[in-house]
Biopython code that builds the backbone (N, CA, C, O; Angstrom):
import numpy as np
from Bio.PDB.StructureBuilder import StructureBuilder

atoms = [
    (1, "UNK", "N", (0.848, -1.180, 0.000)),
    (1, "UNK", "CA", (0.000, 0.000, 0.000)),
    (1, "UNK", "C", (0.885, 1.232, 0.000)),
    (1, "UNK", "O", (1.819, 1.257, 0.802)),
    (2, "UNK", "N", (0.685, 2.269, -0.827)),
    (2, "UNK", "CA", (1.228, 3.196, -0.766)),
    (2, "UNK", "C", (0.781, 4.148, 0.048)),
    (2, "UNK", "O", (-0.439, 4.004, 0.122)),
    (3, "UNK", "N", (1.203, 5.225, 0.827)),
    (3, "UNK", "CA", (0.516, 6.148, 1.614)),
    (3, "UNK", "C", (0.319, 7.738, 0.698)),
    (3, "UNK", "O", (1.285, 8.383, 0.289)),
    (4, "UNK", "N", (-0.731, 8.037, 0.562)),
    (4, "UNK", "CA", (-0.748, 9.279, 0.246)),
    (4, "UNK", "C", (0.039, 10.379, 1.191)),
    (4, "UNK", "O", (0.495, 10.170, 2.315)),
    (5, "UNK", "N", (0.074, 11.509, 0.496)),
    (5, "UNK", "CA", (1.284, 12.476, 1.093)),
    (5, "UNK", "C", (0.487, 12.970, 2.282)),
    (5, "UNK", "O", (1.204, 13.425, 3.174)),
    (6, "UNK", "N", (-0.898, 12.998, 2.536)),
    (6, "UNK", "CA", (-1.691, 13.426, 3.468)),
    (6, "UNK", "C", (-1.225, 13.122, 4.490)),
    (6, "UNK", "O", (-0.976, 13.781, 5.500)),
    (7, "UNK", "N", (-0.985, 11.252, 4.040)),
    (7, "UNK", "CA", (-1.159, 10.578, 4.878)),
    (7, "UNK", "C", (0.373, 9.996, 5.810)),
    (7, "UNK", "O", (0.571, 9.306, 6.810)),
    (8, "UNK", "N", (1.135, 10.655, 4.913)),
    (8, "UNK", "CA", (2.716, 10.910, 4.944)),
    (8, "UNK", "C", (2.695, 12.050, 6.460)),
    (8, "UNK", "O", (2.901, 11.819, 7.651)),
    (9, "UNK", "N", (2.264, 13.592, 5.536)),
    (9, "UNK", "CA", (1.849, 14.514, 6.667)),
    (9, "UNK", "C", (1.832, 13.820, 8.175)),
    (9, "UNK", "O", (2.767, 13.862, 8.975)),
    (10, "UNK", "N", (0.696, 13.248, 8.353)),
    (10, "UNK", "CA", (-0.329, 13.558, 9.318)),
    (10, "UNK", "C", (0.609, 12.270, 10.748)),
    (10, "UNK", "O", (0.576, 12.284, 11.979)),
    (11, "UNK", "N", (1.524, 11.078, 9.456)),
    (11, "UNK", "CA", (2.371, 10.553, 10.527)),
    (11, "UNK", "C", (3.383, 11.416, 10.772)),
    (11, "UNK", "O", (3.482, 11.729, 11.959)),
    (12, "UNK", "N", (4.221, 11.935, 9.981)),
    (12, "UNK", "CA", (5.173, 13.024, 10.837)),
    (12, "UNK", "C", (4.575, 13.770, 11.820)),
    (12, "UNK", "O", (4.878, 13.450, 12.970)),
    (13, "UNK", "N", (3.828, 14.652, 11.681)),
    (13, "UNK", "CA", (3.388, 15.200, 13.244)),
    (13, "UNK", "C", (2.356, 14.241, 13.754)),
    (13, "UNK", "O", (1.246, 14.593, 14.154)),
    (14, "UNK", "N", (2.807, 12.965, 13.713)),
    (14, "UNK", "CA", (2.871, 12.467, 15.055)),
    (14, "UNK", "C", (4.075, 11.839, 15.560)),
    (14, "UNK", "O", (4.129, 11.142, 16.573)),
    (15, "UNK", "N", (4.791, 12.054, 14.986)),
    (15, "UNK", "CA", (6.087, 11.673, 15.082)),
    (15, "UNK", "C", (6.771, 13.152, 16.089)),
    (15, "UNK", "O", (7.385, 13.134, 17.156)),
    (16, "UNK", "N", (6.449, 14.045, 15.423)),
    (16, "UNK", "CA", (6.586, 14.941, 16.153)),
    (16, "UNK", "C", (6.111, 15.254, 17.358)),
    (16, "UNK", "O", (6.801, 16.017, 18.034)),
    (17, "UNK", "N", (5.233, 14.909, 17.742)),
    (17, "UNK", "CA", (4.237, 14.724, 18.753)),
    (17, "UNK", "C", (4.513, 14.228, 20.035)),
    (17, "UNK", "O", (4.476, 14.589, 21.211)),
    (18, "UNK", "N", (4.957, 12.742, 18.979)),
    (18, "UNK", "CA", (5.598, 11.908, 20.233)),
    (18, "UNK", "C", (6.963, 12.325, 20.874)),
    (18, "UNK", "O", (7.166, 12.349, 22.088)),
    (19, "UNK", "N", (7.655, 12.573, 20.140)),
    (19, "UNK", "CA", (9.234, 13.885, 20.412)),
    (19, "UNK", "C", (8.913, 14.613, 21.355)),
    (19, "UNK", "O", (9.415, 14.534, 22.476)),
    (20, "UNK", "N", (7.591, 15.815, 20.845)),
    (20, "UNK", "CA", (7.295, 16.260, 22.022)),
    (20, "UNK", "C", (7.396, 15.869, 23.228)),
    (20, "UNK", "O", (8.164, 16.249, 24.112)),
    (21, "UNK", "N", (6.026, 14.544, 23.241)),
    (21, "UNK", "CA", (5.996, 14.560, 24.618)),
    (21, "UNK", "C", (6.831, 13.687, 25.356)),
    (21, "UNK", "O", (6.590, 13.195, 26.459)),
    (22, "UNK", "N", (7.673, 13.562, 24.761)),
    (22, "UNK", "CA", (8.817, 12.597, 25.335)),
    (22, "UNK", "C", (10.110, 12.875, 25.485)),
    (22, "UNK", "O", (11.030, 12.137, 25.838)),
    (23, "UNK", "N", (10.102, 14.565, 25.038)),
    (23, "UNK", "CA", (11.363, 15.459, 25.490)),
    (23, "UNK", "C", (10.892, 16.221, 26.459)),
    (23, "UNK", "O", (11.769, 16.486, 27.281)),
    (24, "UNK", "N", (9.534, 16.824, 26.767)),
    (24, "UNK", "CA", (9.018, 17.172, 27.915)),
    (24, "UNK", "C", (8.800, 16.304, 28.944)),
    (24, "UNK", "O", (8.431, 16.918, 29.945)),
    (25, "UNK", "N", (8.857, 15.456, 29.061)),
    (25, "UNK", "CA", (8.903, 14.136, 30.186)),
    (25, "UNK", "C", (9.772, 14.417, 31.148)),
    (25, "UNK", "O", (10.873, 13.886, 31.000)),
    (26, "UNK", "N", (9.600, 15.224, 32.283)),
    (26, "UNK", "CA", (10.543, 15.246, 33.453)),
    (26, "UNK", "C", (10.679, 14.090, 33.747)),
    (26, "UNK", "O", (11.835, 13.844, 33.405)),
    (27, "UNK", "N", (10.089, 12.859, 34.324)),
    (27, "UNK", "CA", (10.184, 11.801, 34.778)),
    (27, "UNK", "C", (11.358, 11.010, 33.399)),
    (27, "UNK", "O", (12.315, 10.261, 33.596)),
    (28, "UNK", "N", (11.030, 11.326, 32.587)),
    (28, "UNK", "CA", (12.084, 10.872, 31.175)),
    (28, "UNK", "C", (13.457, 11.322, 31.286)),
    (28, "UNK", "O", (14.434, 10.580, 31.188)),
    (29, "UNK", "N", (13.481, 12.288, 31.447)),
    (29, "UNK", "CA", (14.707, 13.200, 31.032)),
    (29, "UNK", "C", (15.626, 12.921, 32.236)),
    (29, "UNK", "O", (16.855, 12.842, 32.216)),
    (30, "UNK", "N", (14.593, 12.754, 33.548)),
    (30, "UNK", "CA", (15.692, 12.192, 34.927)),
    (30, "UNK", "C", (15.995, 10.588, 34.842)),
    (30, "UNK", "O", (16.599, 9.860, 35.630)),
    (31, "UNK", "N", (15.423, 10.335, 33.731)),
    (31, "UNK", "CA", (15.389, 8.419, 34.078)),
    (31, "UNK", "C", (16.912, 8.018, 33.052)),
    (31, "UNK", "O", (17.709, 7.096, 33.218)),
    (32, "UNK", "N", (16.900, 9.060, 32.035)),
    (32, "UNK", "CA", (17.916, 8.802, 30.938)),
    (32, "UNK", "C", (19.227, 9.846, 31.775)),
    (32, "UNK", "O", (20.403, 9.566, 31.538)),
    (33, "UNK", "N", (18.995, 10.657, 32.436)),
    (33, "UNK", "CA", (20.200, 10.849, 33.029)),
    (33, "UNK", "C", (20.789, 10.303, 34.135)),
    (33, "UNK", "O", (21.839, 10.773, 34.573)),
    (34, "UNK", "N", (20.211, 9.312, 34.669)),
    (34, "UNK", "CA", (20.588, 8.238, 35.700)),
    (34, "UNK", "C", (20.885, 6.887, 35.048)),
    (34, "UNK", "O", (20.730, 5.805, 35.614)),
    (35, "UNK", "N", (21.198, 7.010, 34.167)),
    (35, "UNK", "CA", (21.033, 5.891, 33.507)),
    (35, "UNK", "C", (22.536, 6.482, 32.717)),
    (35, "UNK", "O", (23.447, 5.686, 32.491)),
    (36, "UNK", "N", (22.633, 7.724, 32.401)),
    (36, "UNK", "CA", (24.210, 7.971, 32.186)),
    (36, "UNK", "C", (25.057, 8.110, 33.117)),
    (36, "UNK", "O", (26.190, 7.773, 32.773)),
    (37, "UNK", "N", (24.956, 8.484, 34.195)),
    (37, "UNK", "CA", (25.055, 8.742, 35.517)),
    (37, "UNK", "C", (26.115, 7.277, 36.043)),
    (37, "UNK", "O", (27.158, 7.262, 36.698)),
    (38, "UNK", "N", (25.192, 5.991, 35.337)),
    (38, "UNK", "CA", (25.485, 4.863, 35.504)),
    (38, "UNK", "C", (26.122, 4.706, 34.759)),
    (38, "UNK", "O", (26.658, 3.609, 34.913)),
    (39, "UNK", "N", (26.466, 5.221, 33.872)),
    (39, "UNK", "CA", (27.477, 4.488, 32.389)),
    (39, "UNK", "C", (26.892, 4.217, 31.128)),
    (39, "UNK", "O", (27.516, 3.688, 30.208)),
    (40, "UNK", "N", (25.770, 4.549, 31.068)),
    (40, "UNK", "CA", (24.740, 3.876, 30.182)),
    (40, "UNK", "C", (24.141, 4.838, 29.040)),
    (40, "UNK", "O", (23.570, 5.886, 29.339)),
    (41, "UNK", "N", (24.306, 4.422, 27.740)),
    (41, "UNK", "CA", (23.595, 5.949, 27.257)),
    (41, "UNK", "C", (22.560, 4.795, 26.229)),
    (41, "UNK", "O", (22.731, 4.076, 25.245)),
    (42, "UNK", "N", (21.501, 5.143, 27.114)),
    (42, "UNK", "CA", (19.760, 4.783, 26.512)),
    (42, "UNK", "C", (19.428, 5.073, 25.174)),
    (42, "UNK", "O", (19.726, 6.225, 24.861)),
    (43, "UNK", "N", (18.866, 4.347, 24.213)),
    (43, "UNK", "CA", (18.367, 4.606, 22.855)),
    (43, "UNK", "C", (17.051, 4.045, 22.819)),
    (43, "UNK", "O", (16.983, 2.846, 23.090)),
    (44, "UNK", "N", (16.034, 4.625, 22.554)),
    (44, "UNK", "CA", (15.016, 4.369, 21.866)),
    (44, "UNK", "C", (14.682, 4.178, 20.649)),
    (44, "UNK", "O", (14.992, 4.947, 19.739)),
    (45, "UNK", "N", (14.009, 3.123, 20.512)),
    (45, "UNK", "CA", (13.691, 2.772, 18.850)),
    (45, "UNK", "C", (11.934, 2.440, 19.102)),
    (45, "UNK", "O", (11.253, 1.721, 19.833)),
    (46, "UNK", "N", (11.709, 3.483, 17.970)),
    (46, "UNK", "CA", (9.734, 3.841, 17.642)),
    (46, "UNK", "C", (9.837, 3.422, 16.355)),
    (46, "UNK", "O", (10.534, 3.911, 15.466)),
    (47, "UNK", "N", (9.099, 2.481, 16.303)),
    (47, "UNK", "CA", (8.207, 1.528, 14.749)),
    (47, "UNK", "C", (6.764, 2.316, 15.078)),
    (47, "UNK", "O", (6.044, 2.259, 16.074)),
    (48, "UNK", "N", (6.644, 3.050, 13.875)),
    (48, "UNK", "CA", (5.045, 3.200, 13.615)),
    (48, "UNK", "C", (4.944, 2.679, 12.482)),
    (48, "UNK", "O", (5.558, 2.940, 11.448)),
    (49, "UNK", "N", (3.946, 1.734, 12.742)),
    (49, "UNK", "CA", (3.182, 0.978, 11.443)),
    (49, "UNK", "C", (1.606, 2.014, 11.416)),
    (49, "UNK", "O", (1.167, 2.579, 12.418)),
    (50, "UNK", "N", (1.091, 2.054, 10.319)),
    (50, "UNK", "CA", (-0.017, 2.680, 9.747)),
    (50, "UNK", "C", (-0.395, 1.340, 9.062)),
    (50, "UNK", "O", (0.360, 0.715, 8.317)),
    (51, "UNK", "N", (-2.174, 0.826, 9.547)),
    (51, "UNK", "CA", (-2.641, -0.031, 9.050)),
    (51, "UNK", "C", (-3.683, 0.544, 8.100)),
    (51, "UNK", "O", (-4.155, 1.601, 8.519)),
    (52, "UNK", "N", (-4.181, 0.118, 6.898)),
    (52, "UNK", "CA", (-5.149, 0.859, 6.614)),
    (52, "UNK", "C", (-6.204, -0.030, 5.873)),
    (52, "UNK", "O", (-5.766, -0.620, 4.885)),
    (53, "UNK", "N", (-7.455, -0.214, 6.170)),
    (53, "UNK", "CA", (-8.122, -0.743, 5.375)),
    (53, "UNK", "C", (-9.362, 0.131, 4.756)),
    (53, "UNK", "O", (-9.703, 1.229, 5.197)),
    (54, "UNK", "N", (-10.067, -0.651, 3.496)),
    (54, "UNK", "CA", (-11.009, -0.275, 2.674)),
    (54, "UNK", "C", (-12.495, 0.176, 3.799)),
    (54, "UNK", "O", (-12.806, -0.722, 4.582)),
    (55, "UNK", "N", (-13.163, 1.204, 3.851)),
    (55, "UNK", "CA", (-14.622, 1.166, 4.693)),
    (55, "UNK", "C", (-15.004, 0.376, 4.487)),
    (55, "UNK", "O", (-15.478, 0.495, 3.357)),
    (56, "UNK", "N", (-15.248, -0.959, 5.019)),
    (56, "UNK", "CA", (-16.272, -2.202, 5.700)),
    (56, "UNK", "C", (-15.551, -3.369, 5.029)),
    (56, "UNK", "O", (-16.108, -4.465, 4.954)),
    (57, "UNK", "N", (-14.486, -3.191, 4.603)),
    (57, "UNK", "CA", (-12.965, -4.285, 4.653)),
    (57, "UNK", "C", (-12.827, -4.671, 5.671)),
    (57, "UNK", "O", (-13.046, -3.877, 6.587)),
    (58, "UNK", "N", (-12.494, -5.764, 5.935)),
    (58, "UNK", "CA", (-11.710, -6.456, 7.368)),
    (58, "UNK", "C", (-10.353, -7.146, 7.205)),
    (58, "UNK", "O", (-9.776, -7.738, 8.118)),
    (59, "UNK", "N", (-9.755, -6.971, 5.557)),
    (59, "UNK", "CA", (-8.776, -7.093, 5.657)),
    (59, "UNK", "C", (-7.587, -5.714, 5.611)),
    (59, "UNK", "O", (-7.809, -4.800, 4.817)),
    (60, "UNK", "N", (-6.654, -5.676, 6.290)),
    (60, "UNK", "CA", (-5.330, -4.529, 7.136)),
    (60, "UNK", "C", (-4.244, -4.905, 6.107)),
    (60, "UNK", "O", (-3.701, -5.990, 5.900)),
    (61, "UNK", "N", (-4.084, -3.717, 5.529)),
    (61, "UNK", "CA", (-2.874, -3.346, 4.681)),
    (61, "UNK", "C", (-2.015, -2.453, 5.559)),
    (61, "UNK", "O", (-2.502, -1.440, 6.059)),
    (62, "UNK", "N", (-0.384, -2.901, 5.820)),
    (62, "UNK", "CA", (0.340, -2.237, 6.422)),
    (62, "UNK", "C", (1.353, -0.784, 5.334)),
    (62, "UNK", "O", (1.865, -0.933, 4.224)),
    (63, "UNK", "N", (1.336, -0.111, 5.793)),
    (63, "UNK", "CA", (2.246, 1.053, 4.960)),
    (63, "UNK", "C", (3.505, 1.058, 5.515)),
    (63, "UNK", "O", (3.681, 0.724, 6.686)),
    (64, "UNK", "N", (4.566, 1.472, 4.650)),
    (64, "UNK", "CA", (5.710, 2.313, 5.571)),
    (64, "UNK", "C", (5.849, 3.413, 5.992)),
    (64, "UNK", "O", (4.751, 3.837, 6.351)),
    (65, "UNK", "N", (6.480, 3.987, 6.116)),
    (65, "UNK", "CA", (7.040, 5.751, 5.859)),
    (65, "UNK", "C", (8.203, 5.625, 5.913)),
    (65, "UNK", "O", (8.927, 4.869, 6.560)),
    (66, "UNK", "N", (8.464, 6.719, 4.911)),
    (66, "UNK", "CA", (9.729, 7.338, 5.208)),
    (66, "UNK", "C", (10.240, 8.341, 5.735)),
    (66, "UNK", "O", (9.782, 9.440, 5.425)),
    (67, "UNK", "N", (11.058, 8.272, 6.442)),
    (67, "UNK", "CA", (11.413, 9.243, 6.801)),
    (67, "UNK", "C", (12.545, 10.489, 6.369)),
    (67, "UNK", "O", (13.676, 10.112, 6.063)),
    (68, "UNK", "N", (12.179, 12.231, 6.341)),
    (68, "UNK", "CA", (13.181, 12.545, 5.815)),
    (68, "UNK", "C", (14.366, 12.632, 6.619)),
    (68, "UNK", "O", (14.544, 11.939, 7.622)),
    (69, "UNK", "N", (15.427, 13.745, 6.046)),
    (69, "UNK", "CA", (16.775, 13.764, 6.763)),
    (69, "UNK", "C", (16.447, 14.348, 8.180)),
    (69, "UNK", "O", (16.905, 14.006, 9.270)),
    (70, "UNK", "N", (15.599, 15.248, 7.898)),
    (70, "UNK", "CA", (15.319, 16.242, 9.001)),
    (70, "UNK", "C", (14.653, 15.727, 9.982)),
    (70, "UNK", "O", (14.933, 16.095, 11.123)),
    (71, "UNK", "N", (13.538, 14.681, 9.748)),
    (71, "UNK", "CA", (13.355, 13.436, 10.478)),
    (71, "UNK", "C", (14.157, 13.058, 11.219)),
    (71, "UNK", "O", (13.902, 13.142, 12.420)),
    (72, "UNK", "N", (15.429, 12.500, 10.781)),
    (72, "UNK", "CA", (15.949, 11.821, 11.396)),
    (72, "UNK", "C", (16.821, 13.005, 12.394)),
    (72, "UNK", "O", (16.579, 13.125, 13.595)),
    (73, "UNK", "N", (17.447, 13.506, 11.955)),
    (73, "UNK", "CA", (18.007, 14.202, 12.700)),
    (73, "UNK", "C", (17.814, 14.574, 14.121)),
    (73, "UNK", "O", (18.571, 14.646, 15.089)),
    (74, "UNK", "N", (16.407, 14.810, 13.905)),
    (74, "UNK", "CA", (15.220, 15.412, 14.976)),
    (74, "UNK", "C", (15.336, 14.303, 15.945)),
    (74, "UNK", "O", (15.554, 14.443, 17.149)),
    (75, "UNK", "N", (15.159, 13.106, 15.268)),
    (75, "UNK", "CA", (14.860, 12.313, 16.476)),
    (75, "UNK", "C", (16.115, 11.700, 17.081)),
    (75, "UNK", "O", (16.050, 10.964, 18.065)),
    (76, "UNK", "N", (17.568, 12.100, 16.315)),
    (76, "UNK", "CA", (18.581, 11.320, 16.583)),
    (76, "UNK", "C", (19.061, 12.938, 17.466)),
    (76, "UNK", "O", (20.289, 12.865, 17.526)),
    (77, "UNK", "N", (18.794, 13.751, 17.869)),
    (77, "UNK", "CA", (19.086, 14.672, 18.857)),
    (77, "UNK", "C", (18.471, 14.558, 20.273)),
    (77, "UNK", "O", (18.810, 15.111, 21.319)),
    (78, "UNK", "N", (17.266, 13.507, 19.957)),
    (78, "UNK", "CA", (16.340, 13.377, 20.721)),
    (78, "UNK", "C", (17.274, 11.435, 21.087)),
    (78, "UNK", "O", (16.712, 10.595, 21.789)),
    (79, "UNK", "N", (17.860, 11.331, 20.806)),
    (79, "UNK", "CA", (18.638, 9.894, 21.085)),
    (79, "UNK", "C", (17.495, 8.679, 20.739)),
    (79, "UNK", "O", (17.411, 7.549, 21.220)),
    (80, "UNK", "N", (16.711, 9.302, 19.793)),
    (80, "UNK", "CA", (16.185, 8.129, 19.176)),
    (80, "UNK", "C", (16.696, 7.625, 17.783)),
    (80, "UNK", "O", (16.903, 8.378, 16.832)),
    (81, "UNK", "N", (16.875, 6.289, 17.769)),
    (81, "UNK", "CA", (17.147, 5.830, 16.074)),
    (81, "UNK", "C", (15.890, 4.966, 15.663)),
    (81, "UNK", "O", (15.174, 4.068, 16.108)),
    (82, "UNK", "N", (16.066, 5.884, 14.389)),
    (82, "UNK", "CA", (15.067, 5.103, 13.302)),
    (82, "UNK", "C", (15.467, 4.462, 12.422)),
    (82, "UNK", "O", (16.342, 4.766, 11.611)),
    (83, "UNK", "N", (14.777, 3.378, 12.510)),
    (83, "UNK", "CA", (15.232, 1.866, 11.492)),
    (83, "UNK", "C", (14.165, 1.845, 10.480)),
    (83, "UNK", "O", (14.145, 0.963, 9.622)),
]
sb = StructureBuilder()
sb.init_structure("model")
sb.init_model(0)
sb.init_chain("A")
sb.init_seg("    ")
for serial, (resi, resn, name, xyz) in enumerate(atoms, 1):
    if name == "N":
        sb.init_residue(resn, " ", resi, " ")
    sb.init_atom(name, np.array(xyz, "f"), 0.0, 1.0, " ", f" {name:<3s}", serial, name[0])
structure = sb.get_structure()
């Protein structure tokens, strides 16, 4: 299945979203610095799958995305990698 660009859109900001609220995470931000604290430097890895089916289909077509550079960047400042 291909994703329309809408539909491209509408997962980046949630991609963004989730960045958000997961760089605002006090409880986050103290859990990953105790965790360097310890020696340890934490990575997160986020798979969003987008399922999509036909109105009154019951069979689920999975999409990808891609992501751009700026994508990545974003989230690799944020010490997440995307696969």
């Amino acid at each position: 299945m291909k994703l329309s660009e809408e539909a491209k859109a509408a997962a980046r900001e949630l991609g963004e979203a989730i960045n958000a609220a997961i760089g605002a995470d006090t409880d986050v931000a103290e859990t990953i610095e105790t965790l360097r604290s310890l020696g340890f430097e934490p990575y997160l890895t986020v798979k969003l799958e987008i399922n999509a089916a036909e109105e009154g289909s019951e069979d689920l077509e999975a999409g990808e995305i891609e992501f751009t550079r700026d994508d990545i960047r974003t989230l690799e400042r944020m010490r997440i990698r995307a696969e």
